[in-house]
C-alpha positions as CSV (number, residue, x, y, z in Angstrom):
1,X,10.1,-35.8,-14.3
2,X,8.5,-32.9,-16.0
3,X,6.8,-29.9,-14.0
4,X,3.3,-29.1,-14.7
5,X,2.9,-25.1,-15.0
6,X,-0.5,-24.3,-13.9
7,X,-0.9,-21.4,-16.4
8,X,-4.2,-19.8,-14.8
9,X,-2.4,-19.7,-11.5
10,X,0.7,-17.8,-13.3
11,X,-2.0,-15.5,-14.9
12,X,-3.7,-15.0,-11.2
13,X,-0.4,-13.8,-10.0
14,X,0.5,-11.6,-12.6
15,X,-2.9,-9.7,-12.9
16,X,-2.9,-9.4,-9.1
17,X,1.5,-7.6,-8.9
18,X,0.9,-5.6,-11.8
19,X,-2.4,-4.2,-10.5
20,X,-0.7,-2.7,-7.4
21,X,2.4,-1.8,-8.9
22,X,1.1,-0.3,-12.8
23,X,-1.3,2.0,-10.0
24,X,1.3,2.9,-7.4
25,X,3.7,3.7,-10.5
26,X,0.8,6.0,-12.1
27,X,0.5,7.6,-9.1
28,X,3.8,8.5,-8.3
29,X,4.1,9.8,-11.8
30,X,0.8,11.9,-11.6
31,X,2.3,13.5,-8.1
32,X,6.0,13.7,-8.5
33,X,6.0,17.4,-9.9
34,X,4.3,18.5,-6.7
35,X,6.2,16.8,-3.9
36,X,7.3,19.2,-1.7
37,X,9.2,17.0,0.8
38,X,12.6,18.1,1.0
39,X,11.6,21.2,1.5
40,X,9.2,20.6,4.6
41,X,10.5,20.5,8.3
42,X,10.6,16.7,9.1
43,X,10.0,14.9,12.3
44,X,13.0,12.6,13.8
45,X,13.4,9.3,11.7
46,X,12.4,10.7,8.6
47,X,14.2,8.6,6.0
48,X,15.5,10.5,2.8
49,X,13.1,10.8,-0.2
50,X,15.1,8.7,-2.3
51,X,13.8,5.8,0.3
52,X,9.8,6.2,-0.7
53,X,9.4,4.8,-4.0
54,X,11.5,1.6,-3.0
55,X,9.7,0.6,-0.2
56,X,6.7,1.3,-1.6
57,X,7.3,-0.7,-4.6
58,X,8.6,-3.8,-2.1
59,X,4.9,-3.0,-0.6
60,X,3.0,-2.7,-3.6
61,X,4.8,-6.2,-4.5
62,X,4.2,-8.1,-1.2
63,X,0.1,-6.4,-1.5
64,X,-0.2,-8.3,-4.9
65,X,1.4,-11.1,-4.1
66,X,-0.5,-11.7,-0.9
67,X,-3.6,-10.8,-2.9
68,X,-2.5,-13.4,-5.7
69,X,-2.5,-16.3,-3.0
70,X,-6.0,-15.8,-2.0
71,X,-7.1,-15.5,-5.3
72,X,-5.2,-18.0,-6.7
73,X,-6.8,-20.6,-4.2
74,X,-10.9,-18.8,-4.7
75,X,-10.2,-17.9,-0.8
76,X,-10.6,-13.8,-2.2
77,X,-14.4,-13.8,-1.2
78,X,-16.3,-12.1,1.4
79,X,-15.2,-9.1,2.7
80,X,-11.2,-9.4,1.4
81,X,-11.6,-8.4,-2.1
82,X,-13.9,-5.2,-0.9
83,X,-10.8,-4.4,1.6
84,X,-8.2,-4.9,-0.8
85,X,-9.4,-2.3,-3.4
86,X,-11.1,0.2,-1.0
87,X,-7.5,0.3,0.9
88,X,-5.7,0.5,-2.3
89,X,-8.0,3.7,-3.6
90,X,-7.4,5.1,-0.4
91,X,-3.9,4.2,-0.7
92,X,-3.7,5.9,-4.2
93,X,-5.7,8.7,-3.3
94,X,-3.1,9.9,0.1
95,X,-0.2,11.2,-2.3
96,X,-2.8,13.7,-4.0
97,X,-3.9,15.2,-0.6
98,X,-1.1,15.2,0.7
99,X,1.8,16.6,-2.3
100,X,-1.1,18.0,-4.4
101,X,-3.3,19.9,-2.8
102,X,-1.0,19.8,0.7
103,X,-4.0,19.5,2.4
104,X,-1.5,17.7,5.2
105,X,-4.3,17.4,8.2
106,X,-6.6,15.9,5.6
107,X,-3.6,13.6,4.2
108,X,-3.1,12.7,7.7
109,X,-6.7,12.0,9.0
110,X,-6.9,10.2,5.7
111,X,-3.9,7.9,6.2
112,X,-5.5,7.2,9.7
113,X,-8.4,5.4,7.5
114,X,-5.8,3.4,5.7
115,X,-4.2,2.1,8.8
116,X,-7.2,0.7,9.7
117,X,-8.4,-0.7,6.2
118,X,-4.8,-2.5,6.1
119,X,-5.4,-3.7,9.4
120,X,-8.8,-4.7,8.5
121,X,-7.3,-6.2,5.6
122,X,-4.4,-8.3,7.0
123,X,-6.7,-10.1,9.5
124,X,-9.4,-10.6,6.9
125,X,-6.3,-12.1,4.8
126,X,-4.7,-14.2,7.8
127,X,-7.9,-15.3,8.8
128,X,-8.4,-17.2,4.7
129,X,-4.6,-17.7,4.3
130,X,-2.1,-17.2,7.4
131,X,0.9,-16.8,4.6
132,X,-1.2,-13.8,2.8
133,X,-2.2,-11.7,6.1
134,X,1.9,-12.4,7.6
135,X,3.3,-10.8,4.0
136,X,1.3,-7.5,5.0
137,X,3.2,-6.7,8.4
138,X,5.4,-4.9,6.2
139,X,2.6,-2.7,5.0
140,X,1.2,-2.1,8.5
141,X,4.5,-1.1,10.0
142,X,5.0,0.9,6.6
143,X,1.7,3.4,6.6
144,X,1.9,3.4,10.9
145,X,5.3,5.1,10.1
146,X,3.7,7.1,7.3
147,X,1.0,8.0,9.6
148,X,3.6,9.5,12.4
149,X,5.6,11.3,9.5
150,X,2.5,12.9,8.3
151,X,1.7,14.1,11.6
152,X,4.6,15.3,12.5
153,X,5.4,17.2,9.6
154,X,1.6,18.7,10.5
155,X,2.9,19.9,13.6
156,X,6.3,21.2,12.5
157,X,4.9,22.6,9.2
């Protein structure tokens, strides 16, 4: 019995983990001569920096993946495609405010916004595809985090 690769659905996927991850790599590129973070007074349960880029390329994984089921199925209409992309500029855009310019109550009030596009999101997700919005707990749990850690090095900074 020979297996049947549906090539456009292969293509779908592709598109939609490169997308996330080709950006979030950019991005981390375009920052990483003005990251600051070692030097910064942390709050407790900040994990070393060596940590970031991993998890956020697990995240930026799972996001295109999740994103690749909707699409790959025509469930991406309505309001999840406008979600996906305005959380993922936002997401793009936190690193500059907050290593670039250190504008660190802006990065934080910022990130606040991205918590509740990825929230906005995931239920927008779950609600078409209950296996797309479950694979972006990770993500929500992720930038919460993110969100205390920014605040807290507000406070301390």
């Amino acid at each position: 019995m020979s297996v049947k690769i549906n090539w456009d659905k292969v293509k779908i996927y592709a598109i939609s983990i490169i997308i996330p991850l080709a950006l979030g790599a950019l991005t981390g590129f375009a920052t990483s001569g003005s990251m600051d973070y070692k030097d910064l007074v942390k709050p407790p349960l900040a994990p070393p920096s060596v940590l970031f880029p991993i998890a956020w390329s697990l995240l930026y994984l799972l996001m295109g993946v999740s994103y690749g089921m909707l699409k790959s199925n025509g469930l991406q209409g309505g309001n999840a495609s406008i979600l996906y992309y305005v959380q993922l500029a936002v997401n793009l855009l936190w690193p500059v405010a907050f290593f670039v310019l250190k504008w660190r109550l802006f990065a934080f009030i910022w990130i606040l916004l991205l918590d509740a596009l990825v929230i906005a999101m995931t239920v927008s997700f779950y609600r078409r595809k209950k296996s797309a919005g479950l694979l972006q707990i990770p993500y929500i749990v992720w930038v919460v985090f993110a969100s205390y850690l920014n605040l807290g090095i507000v406070i301390l900074n």
